[in-house]
C-alpha positions in Angstrom: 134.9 25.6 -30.4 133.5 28.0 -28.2 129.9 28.3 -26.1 128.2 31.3 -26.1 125.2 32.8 -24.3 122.8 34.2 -27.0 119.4 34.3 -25.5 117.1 32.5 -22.6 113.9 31.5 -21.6 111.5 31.1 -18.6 108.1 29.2 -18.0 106.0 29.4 -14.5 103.1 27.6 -14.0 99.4 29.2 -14.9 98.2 28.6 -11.1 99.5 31.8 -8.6 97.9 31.5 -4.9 98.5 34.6 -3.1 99.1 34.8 0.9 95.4 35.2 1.5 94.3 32.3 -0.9 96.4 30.3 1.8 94.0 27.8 3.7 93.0 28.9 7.5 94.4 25.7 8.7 97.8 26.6 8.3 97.0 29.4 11.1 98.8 32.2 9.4 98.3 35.4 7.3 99.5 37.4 4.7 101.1 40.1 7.1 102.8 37.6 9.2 104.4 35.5 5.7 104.9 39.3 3.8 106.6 40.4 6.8 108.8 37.4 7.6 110.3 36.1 3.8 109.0 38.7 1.6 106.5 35.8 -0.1 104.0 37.2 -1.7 102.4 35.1 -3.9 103.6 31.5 -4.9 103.1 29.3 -8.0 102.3 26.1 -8.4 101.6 23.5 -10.8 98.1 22.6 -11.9 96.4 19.4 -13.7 98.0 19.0 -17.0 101.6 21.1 -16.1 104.8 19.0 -15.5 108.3 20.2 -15.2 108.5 19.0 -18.5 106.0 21.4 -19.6 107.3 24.0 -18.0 110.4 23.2 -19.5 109.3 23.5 -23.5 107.6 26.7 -22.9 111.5 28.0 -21.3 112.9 26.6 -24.7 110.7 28.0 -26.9 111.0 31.2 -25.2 115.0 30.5 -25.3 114.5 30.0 -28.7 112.5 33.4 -30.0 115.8 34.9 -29.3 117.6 33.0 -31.6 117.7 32.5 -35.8 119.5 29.5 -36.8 121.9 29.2 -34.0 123.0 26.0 -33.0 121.3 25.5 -29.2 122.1 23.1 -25.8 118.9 23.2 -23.6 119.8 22.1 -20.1 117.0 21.0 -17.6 117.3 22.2 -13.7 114.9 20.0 -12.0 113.6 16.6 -12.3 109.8 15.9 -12.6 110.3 14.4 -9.0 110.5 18.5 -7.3 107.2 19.5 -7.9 103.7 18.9 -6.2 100.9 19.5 -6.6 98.9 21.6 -3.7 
């Protein structure tokens, strides 16, 4: 039996703070972060969003590409990596 890639899927979270959102207590701006690691903007997870969440949106999105294909759906990251902001 063989394993092939036929399709796959991605989720972020609905929350994006950009460099300027960024509170003024972390003495900093969106020059010096742009400049320094190409960051941009960032997302983050809001009320309501989990990595498991995050991870049924990536399957069903994994899974538009496919018709009746058997599927394996691997997770990356435990519920444990995220926080909230």
């Amino acid at each position: 039996m063989k394993s092939v890639v036929v399709g796959f899927g991605g989720a972020l979270p609905q929350k994006c703070i950009k460099n300027d959102e960024l509170p003024a207590s972390l003495n900093t701006s969106d020059e010096w972060i742009s400049q320094r690691t190409g960051i941009k903007q960032r997302y983050v997870i809001d009320e309501g969003e989990t990595t498991s969440t995050l991870a049924t949106k990536a399957a069903k999105d994994a899974l538009a590409w496919l018709e009746r294909l058997p599927v394996i759906i691997l997770f990356q990251q435990p519920l444990a990596w995220f926080r909230k902001i």
